[in-house]
N, C-alpha and C positions, 0 to 999 in steps of 0.2 A: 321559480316560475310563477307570474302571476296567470296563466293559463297553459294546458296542453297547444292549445289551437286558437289564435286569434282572428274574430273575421272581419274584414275592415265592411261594413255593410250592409244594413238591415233591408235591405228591398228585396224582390221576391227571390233572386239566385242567394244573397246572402243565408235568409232565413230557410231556403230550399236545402242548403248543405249543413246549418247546423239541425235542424228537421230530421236529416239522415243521419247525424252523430246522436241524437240523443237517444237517454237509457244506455249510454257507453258509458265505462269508467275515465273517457275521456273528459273532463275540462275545458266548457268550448265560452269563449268569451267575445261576444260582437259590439264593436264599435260603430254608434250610427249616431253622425251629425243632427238627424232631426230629433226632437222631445218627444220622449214618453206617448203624451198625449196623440201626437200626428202617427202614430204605430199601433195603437188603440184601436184607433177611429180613421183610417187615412182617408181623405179626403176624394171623392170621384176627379177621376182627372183625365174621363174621356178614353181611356185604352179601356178596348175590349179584349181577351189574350182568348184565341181559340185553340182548348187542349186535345191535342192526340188522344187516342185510345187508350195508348199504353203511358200518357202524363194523366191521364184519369186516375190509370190502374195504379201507377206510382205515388199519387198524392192520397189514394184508396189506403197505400201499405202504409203511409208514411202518418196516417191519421188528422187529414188535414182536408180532405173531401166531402167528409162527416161536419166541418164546421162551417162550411159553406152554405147557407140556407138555399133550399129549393127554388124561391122567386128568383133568388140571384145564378140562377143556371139555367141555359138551353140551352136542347140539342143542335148540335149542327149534324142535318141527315146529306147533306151530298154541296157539292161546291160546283159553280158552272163559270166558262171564261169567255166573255164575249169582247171582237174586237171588231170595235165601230160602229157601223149599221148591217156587218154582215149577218148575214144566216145560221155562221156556220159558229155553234154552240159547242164547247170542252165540258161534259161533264163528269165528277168524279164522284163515288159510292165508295162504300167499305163493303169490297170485293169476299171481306172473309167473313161477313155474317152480314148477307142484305138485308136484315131486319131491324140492326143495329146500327146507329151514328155512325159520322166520322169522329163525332169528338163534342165536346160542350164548349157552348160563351159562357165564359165568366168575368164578369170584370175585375181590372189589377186590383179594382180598393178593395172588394170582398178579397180577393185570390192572399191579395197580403196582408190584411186581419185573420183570414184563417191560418197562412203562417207563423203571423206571431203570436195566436192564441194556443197554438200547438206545440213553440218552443218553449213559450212560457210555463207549460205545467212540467218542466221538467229541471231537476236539481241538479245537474250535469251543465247547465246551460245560465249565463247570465247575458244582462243586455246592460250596454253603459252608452245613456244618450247625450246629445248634446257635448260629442266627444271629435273631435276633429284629427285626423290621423294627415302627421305633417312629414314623413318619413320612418324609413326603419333601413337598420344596419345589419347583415347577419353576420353572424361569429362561428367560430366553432362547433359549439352545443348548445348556443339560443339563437333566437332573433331579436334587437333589442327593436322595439315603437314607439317612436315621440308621437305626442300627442301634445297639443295645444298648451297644457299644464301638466304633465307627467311623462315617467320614461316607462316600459311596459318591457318584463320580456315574456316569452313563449319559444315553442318548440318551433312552432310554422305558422305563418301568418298567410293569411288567405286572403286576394284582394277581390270585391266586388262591387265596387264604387263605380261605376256606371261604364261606357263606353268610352269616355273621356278620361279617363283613370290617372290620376295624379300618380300612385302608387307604383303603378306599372311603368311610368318613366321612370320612378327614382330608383329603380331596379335594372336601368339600363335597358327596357326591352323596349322598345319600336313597334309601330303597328303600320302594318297597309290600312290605310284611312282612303274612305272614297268618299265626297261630296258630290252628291246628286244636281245640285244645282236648286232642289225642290225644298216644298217645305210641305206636311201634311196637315189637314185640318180635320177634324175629329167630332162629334157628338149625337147625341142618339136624336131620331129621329120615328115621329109618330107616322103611320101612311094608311093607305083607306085601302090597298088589297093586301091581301095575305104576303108571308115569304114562304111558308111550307118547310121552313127548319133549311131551307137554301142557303148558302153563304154566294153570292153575286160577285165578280169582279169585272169592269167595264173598260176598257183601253179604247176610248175615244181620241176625238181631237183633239191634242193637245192638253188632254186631261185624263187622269186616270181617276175611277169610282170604284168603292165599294162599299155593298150593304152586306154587313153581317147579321143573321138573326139573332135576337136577341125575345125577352116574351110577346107571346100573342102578337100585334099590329107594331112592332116594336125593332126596330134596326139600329146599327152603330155605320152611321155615313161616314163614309174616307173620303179624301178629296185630295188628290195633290199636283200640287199648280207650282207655277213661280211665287216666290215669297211676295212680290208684289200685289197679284191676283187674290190669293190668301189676305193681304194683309185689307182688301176690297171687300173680301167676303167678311173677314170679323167685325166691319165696320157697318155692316147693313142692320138693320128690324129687322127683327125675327121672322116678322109676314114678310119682309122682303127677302131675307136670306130661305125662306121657306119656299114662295116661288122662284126665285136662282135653281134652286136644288130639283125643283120639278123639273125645270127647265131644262136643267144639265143632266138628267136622270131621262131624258122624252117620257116621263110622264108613265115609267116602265112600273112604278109604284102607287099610282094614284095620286090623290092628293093629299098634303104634306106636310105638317104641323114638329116646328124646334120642342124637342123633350129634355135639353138640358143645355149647359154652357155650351159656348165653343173651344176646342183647345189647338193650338197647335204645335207640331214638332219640327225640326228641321229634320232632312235625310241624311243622314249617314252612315255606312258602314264599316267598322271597323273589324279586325283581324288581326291578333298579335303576332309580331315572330317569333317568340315563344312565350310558354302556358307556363312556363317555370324558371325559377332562380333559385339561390340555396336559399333553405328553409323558405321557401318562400311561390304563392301557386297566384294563378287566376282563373277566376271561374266566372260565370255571367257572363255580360255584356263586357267583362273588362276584357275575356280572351277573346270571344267573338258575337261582335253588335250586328245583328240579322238586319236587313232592310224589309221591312213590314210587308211585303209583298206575296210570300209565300206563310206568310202568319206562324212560324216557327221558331222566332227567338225564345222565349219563355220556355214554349220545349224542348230547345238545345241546352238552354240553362239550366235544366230540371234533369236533362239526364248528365250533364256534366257535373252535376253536383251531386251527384249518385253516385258516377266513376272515379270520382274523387273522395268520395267518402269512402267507397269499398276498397281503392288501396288501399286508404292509414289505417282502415282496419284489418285489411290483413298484412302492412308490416307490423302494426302491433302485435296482431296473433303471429307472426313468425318471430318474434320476439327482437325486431330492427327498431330504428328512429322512424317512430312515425314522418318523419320530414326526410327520410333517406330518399338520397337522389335518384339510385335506381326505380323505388317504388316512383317518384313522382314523374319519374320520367316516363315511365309505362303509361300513368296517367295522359299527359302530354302526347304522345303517340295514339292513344285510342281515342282520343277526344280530339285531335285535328281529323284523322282518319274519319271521323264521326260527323267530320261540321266541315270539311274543306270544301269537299263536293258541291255539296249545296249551297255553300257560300257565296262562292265562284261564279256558279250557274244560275242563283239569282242574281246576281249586278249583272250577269249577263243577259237576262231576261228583262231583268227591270229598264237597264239600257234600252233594249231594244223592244219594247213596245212605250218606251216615253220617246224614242226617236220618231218626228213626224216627216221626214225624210220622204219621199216617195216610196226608192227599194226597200228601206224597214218598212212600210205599210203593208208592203206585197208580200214580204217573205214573213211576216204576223199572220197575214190572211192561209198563205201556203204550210204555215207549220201549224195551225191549229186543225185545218184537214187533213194535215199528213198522219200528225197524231193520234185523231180521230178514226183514221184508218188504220192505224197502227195500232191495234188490239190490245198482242201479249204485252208493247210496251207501256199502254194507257194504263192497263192492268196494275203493270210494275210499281208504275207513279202511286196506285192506289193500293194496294199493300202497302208499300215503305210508309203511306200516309196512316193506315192503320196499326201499323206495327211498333213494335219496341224499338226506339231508335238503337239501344246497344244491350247485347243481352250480359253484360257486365255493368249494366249503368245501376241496377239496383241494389245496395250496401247490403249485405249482411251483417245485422247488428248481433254484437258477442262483448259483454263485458270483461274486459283480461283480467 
């Protein structure tokens, strides 16, 4: 075996699940196409990830929240949803300690140099860059991995190569793929009134906004249009993309000064039909790609790379094939049961406030007052937002 556990993937869910194996007597070995150096140092690239409570408390246990310097963190204290020019405002708190966040902005480059400054001080763990993972076969009692210039085997191979996952076809597995039609555009944003640790989401005309706080006078602008529009907006000055942005924002922020590149993404949401094969898992965005709307991908990935760490360790401690198909399978069961719902019910949401339709307009206007009115359920939304997405998602590490 040239590893217990192979992970195809050094971005944040890869780095998140070897995080959670290390100090095991496990052998965790990641294969990540980019060099050395861009894992070091990664580059800003525009995503703000806003953490849960309880992706705080986990990246707290896992020692990787300690490497995150202080500038590179704010609170996020309450999130509010407005649709259009109405009045009528959603807003949500952490119902279980009003004095406490919902959670912190971090951005992905700090979030994944503290991942990989935390895999890296460990002897259980290597990293081989500039390595391209071109399929894998499993057998019996390995799984063999081609790679670009070598064949590799391991016990289980773990794929987390992005939402487009090469791996996970060559595995036979299928995904529900949804294309939005949109494309998102991204970068922070200087403005002359406060946020107050607010996170903002806007479902206007034809356009959906958001500012998330990020330090002091300091926001991460969202913006998602047709690729066309977008491709209008990267094209402007900065003074002029700065006014656009006042403009399209009615001036809810003041005035408004570009604090960094522009990036953009396209929409997609992806959802495997299944999280496993022999010796063989997906975790991240390869089993299921969030549609940035409910700001929860990273935290689905963070606890799925938890609840997959905490089987193989415990069929190790039951003394099984860490890649046994029962354990993984349980895996695969708590982990859709975990991420279905939500998945579902944002494309469903997302659908229908990017519908400019008439009755979508009406029934946007009609469900954010209903809700509003609807107390214990508003509530609900905001526990689940505070809470431990799975109280099995956190590994207990045990040396065999």
């Amino acid at each position: 075996m040239d590893a217990d556990i192979v992970i195809a993937g050094a971005g944040p869910a890869g780095l998140s699940l070897a995080a959670a194996l290390a100090g095991t007597s496990l052998s965790v070995l990641i294969l990540e196409r980019a060099p050395q150096r861009a894992l070091k140092n990664p580059a800003y690239d525009g995503r703000e990830i806003a953490l849960t409570a309880s992706s705080v408390a986990a990246l707290g246990r896992l020692g990787v929240l300690q490497r995150i310097a202080e500038a590179d963190m704010a609170p996020l204290r309450s999130a509010r949803v407005f649709n259009g020019s109405s009045s009528h405002t959603l807003e949500f708190r952490n119902v279980r300690d009003s004095k406490s966040p919902l959670g912190l902005m971090v951005s992905n480059a700090a979030l994944k140099r503290a991942l990989y400054e935390a895999v890296s001080q460990h002897g259980n763990i290597t990293l081989r860059d500039e390595t391209i993972v071109t399929g894998a076969r499993a057998a019996a009692d390995t799984i063999e991995i081609q790679t670009q210039d070598a064949s590799l085997k391991s016990c289980l191979l773990v794929a987390a190569d992005t939402r487009f996952s090469a791996l996970r076809a060559s595995q036979g597995i299928g995904a529900f793929m949804y294309e939005f039609g949109k494309t998102m555009l991204v970068c922070r944003i200087h403005h002359e009134k406060p946020h107050d640790g607010v996170a903002t989401e806007w479902f206007g005309h034809n356009q959906t906004v958001a500012m998330l706080p990020l330090q002091d006078n300091l926001s991460s602008f969202v913006i998602t249009l047709p690729e066309s529009q977008i491709a209008a907006l990267m094209e402007l000055s900065e003074t002029q993309f700065a006014e656009e942005v006042q403009q399209r924002t009615q001036q809810r922020w003041g005035a408004l000064s570009l604090a960094s590149a522009r990036f953009r993404y396209p929409l997609v949401a992806v959802f495997a039909h299944r999280f496993v094969a022999p010796r063989f898992a997906l975790t991240g965005d390869a089993a299921v790609g969030m549609h940035p709307v409910t700001a929860h991908g990273f935290n689905l990935g963070l606890s799925g790379a938890g609840r997959l760490a905490a089987q193989i360790l415990a069929s190790q401690r039951a003394g099984c094939d860490i890649a046994d198909p029962r354990g993984l399978r349980r895996y695969e069961c708590g982990h859709r049961r975990a991420t279905a719902p939500l998945f579902f019910a944002t494309n469903a949401l997302a659908s229908l406030y990017t519908d400019e339709r008439g009755p979508a307009r009406v029934a946007r206007t009609l469900g954010l007052r209903a809700l509003n009115a609807a107390t214990p359920v508003k509530h609900a939304i905001e526990t689940w937002l505070s809470a431990t997405e799975n109280k099995h998602s956190e590994p207990t590490r045990r040396a065999a």
